[in-house]
C-alpha positions in Angstrom: -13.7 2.0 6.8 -12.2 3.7 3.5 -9.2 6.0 3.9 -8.0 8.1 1.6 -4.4 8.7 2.0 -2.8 12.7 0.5 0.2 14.1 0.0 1.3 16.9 -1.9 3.4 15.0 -4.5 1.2 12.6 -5.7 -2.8 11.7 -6.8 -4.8 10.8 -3.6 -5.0 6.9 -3.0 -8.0 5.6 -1.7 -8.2 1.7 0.2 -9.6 -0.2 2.9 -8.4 0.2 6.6 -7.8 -3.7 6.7 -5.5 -3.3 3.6 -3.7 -0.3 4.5 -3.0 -1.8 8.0 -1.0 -4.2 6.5 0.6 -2.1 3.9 1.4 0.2 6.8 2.9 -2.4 9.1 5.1 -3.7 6.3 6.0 -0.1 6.3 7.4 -0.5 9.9 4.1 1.3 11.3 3.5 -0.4 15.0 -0.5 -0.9 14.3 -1.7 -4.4 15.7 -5.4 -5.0 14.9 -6.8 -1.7 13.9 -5.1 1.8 12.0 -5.8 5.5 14.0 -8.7 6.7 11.7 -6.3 9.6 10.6 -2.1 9.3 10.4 0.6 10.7 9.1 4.4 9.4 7.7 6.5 11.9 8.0 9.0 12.4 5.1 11.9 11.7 6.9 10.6 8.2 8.0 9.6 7.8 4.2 12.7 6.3 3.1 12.5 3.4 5.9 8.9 2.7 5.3 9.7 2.8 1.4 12.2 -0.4 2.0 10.1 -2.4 4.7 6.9 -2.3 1.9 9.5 -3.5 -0.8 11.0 -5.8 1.2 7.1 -7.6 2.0 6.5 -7.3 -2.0 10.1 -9.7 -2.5 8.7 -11.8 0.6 5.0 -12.2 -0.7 4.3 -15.3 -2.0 1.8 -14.2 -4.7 4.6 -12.6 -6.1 6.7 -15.8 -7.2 3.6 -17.5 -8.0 2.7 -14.5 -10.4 6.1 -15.1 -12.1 5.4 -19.0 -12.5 2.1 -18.2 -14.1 3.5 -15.9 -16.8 5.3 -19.2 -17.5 2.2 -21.3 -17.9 -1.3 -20.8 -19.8 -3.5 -19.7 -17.3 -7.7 -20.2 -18.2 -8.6 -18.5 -15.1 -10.7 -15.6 -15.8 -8.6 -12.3 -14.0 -11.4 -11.3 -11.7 -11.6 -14.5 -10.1 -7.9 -14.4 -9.3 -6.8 -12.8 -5.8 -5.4 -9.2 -5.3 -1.8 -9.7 -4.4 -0.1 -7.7 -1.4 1.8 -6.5 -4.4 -0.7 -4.7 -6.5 -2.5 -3.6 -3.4 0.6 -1.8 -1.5 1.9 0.1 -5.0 -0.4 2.6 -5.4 1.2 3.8 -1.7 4.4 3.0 -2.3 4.2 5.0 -5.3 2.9 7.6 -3.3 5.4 7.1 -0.9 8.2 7.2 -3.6 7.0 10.9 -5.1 6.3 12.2 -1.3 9.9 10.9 -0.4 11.6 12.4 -3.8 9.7 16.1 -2.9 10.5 15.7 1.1 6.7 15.8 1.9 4.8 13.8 4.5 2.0 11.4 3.9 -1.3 11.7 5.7 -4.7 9.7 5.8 -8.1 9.8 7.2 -11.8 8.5 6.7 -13.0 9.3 3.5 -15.9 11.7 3.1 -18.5 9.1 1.7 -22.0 9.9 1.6 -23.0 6.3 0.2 
């Protein structure tokens, strides 16, 4: 299912339940298998969700394997390499940032696709 997640300080971010379950339970959400097709954050649990998803972007491996690469020559082509937890979590933390800064909550629900 795609969600797109809203809040009144930032752009709307649109992702995949299975990645936003795991961006959300780095965020200290208690999801298990499956996210509630809509949800909210409310801002003043922002600032703790803000730090868990930083603390999984230090703990990712990807992320010091990104910083070795920079090191090397790569000759892999970029769309045959992996999304990282990093690069798919900022788009939400970002969002989660603004929302936190303008003491707004963050919501999400199903997207309306007609595709």
């Amino acid at each position: 299912m795609l969600l797109v997640f809203s809040s009144k300080a930032a752009p709307n971010v649109m992702m995949f339940a299975e990645h936003a379950l795991l961006v959300l339970k780095a965020a200290g959400r208690p999801y298990l298998d499956a996210l509630p097709e809509q949800g909210v954050i409310p801002h003043d649990q922002l600032a703790a969700a803000i730090a868990g998803v930083e603390r999984a972007i230090s703990l990712d491996p990807s992320h010091q394997e990104a910083d070795q690469d920079d090191e090397e020559e790569n000759t892999t082509h970029p769309m045959q390499l992996p999304v990282s937890f990093r690069q798919r979590a900022f788009p939400l933390l970002d969002m989660m940032r603004r929302s936190a800064e303008a003491n707004v909550d963050v919501m999400w629900e199903p997207a309306h696709t007609e595709w």
